[in-house]
C-alpha positions in Angstrom: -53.8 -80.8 144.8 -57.4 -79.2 144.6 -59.5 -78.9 147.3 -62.7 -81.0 147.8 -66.1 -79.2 147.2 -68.0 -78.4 150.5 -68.9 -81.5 152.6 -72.8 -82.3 152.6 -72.6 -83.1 156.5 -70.0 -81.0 158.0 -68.1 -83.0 160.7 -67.4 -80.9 164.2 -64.3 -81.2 165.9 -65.3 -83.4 168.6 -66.2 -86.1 166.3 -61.9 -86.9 166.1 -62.5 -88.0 169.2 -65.5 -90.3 168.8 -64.6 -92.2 165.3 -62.4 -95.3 165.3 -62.2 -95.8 161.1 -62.9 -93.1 158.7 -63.9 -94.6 155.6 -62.9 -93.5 152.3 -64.2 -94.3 149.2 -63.6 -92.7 145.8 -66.6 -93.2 143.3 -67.1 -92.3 139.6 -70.4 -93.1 138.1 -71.4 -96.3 139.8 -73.9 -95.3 142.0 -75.6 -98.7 142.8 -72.4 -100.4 143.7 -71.3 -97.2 145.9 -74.7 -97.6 147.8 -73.7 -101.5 148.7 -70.1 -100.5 149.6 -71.2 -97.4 152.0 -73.8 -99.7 153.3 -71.5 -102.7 154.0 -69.4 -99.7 155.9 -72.0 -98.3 158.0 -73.5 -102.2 159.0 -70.1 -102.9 161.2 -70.6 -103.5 164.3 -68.1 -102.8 167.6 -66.6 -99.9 166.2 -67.1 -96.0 165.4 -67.4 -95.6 161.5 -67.6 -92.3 159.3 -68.0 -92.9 155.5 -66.3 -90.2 153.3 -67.4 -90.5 149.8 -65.6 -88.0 147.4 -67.4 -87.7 143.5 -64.5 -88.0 141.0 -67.0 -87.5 137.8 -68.0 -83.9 136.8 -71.4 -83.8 137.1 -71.2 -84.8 141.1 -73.7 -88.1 139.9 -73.2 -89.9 143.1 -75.1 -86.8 145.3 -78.3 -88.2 145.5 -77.0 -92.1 146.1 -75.5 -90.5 149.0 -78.4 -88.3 150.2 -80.5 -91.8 150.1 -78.7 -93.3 152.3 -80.1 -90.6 154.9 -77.4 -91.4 157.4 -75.5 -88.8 159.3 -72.5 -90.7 159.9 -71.7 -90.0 155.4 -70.5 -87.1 154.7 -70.6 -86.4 150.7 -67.8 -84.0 148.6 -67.6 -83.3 145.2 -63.9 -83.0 143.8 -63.4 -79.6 142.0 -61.5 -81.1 139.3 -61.9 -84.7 138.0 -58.9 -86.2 138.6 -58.7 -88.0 135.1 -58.9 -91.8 136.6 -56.3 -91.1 139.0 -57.7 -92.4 142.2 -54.4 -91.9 144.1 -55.1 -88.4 143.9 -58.6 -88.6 145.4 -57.7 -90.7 148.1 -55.1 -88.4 149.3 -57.6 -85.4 149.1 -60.2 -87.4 151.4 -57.5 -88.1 153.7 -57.7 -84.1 155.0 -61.2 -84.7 155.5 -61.0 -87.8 157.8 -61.4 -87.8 161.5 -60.7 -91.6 162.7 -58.2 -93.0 164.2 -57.8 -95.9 161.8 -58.2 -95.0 157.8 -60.3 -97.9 155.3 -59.9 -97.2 151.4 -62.9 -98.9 150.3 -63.4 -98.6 147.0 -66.4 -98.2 145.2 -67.4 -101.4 143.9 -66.4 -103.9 146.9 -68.1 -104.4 150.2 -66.7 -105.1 153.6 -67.2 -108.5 155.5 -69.6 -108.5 158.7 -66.9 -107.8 161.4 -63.8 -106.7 159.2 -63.7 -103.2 160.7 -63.8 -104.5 164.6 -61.2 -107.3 163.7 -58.4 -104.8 162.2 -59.1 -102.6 164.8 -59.0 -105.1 167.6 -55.5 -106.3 166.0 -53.7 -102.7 165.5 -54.9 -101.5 169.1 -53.2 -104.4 170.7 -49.9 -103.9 168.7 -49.0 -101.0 169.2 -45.8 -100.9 167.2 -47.8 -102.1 164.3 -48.8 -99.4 161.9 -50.8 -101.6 158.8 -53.7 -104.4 159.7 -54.2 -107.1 156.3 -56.8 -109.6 156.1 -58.2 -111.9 153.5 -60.4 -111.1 150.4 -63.1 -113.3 149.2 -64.2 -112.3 145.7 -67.8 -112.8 144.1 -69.3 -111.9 140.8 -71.2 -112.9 137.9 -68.6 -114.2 135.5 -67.7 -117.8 136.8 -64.0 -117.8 134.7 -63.1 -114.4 136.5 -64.6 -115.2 139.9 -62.8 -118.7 140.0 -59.1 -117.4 139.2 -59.8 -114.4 142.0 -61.0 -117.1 144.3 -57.5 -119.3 143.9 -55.3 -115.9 144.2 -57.1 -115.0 146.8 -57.4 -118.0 148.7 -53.5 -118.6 148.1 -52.7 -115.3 149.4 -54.5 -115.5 153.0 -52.3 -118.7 153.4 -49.2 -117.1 152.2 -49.9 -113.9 154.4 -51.1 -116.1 157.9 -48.3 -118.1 157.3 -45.6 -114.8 156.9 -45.5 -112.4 160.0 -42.7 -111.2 159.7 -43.2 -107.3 158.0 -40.1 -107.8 156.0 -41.1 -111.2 154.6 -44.3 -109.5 153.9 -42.5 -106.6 151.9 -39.9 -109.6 149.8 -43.0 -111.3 148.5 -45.2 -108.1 147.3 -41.7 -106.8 145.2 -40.9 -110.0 143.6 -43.5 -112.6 144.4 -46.9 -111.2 143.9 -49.5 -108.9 145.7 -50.6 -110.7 149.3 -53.6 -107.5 149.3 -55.7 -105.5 147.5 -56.6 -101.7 148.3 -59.8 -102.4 150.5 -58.3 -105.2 152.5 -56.0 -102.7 154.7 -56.2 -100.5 157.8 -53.8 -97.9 158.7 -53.1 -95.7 161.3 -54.2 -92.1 160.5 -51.2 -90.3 161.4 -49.2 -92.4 159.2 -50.7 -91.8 155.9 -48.5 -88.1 155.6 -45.1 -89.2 156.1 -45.3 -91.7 153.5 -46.3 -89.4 151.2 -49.9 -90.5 150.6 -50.7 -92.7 147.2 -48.3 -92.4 144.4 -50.6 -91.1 141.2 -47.7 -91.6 139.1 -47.8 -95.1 139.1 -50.5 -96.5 136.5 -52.3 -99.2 138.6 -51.1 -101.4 141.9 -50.6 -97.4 143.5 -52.3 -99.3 146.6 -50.2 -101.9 146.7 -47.1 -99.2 146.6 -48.7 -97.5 149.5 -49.3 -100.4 151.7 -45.8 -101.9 150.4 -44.1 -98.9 151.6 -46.8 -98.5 154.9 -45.7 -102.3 156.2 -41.8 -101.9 155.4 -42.0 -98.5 157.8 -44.4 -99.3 160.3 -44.8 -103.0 160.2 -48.1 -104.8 160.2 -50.7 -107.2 161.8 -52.2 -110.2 159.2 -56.1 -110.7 160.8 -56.3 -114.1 159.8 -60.4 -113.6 158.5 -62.0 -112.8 155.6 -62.5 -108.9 155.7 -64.0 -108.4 152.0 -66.0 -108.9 149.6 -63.9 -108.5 146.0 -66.7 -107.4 143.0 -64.6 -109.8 140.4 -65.8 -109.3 136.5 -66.8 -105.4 136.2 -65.7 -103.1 134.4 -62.4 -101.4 136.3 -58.7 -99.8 136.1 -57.4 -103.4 136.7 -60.2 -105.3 134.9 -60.0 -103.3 131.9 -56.4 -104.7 131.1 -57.7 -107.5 129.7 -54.3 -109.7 130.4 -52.2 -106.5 128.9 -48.9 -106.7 131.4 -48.0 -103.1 130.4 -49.0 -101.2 132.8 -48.6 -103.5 135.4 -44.8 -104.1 134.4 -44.5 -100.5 134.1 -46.0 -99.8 137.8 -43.6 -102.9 139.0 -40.7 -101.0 137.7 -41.2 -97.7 139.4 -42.2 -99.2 142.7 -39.1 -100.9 142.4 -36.9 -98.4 141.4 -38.6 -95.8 144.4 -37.4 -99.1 147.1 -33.8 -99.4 145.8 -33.8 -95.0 146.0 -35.1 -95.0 149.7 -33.7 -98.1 150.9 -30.5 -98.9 148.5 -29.1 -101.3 146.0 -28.3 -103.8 149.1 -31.1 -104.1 150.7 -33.1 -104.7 147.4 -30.5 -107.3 146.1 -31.0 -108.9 149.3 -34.9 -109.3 149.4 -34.5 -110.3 145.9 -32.0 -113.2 146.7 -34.7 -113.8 149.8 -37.8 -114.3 147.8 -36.3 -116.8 145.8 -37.3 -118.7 149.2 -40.7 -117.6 149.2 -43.8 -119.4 148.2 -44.8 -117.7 144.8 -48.1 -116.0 143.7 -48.6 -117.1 140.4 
């Protein structure tokens, strides 16, 4: 893994103690959208906030978005070497940089709700024993087709995951049912991201949905019943570029799959997949 370019804003060791959500977003060349997400960060109220932005593209062209946004609290890093559209791999690098106790992946392109950040926190620090906060995800966009099926998905998943708390459930219908989350919808605790081994980069896409699959099976998790972002729908992305092609997403399905019957046996899988069959679908 390659070390992150020197941070623009250093962050001094008393600031662990201070910041209740790092967040983390990965950018490559989309410097508008970047500016809306770090804003939508830095714009929550009721809670502590850092925003870590690390430049995947070469030519570092997200340093001067970041130096516009003239705020103290966003600290600005440059990777060394590109990671090739791997963004599991750039995630896990800004984790060593973060200082909060709660961690946000936002990514690039999406915004956060007014409020999202106080809710998941308010959630995880009265439970404890709950390592994973998930909330709902209201898309927008220009391209009515696209932003009407996200809307349905969407919409069908925050009844599906209010109506599920039970962690286990939770993990039954993201293996064999469909994907309750997406990436920027989820909390974690800081001091869990290490023992699970971070993001998976060698899964093509859904690595975010591996991570939080594998997060809420370990450590369990809170469903804040409220919409906690804003989903860009329609623009160009790893998942929008697909363009319906079920390759990669079968071929990410199969490895997440075959990691969960490795860690937690043949049984247990067989029996979440007898289990789902119970489930309300996805699709």
């Amino acid at each position: 893994m390659t070390s992150p370019a020197h941070l623009s804003t250093p962050a001094p060791d008393s600031l662990a103690s201070t910041v209740d959500v790092s967040v983390i977003t990965p950018t490559f060349r989309r410097e508008r959208q970047l500016v809306e997400a770090v804003r939508s960060a830095l714009g929550q109220e009721g809670v502590t906030v850092e925003s870590l932005v690390l430049d995947d593209s070469p030519e570092g062209s997200a340093r001067g978005a970041v130096d516009g946004i003239g705020d103290p609290r966003v600290r600005y890093a440059k990777r060394e070497v590109p990671s090739g559209g791997k963004p599991a791999l750039v995630r896990n690098e800004a984790v060593r940089l973060a200082r909060g106790r709660y961690v946000h992946f936002l990514d690039d392109d999406d915004r956060l709700a007014d409020g999202a950040l106080q809710a998941m926190v308010k959630a995880l620090d009265a439970r404890p024993d709950r390592g994973v906060a998930i909330g709902w995800v209201v898309p927008f966009g220009d391209d009515p087709k696209s932003l009407e099926e996200k809307r349905v998905y969407f919409e069908r998943a925050a009844k599906v995951g209010a109506s599920q708390p039970s962690s286990l459930l939770t993990v039954a219908t993201i293996l064999f049912r469909g994907t309750l989350m997406v990436n920027s919808a989820c909390m974690i605790r800081r001091e869990y991201i290490e023992p699970l081994g971070g993001f998976d980069p060698s899964i093509p896409v859904y690595e975010d949905v591996d991570f939080y699959m594998r997060a809420t099976r370990r450590y369990g998790h809170v469903y804040v019943d409220r919409p906690v972002l804003h989903y860009r729908t329609g623009a160009p992305s790893l998942m929008h570029d697909l363009q319906g092609d079920n390759a990669k997403v079968e071929e990410s399905y199969g490895i997440i799959h075959r990691k969960y019957r490795q860690q937690h046996g043949a049984v247990e899988f067989l029996a979440l997949k007898v289990l789902s069959r119970f489930l309300p679908s996805m699709c």
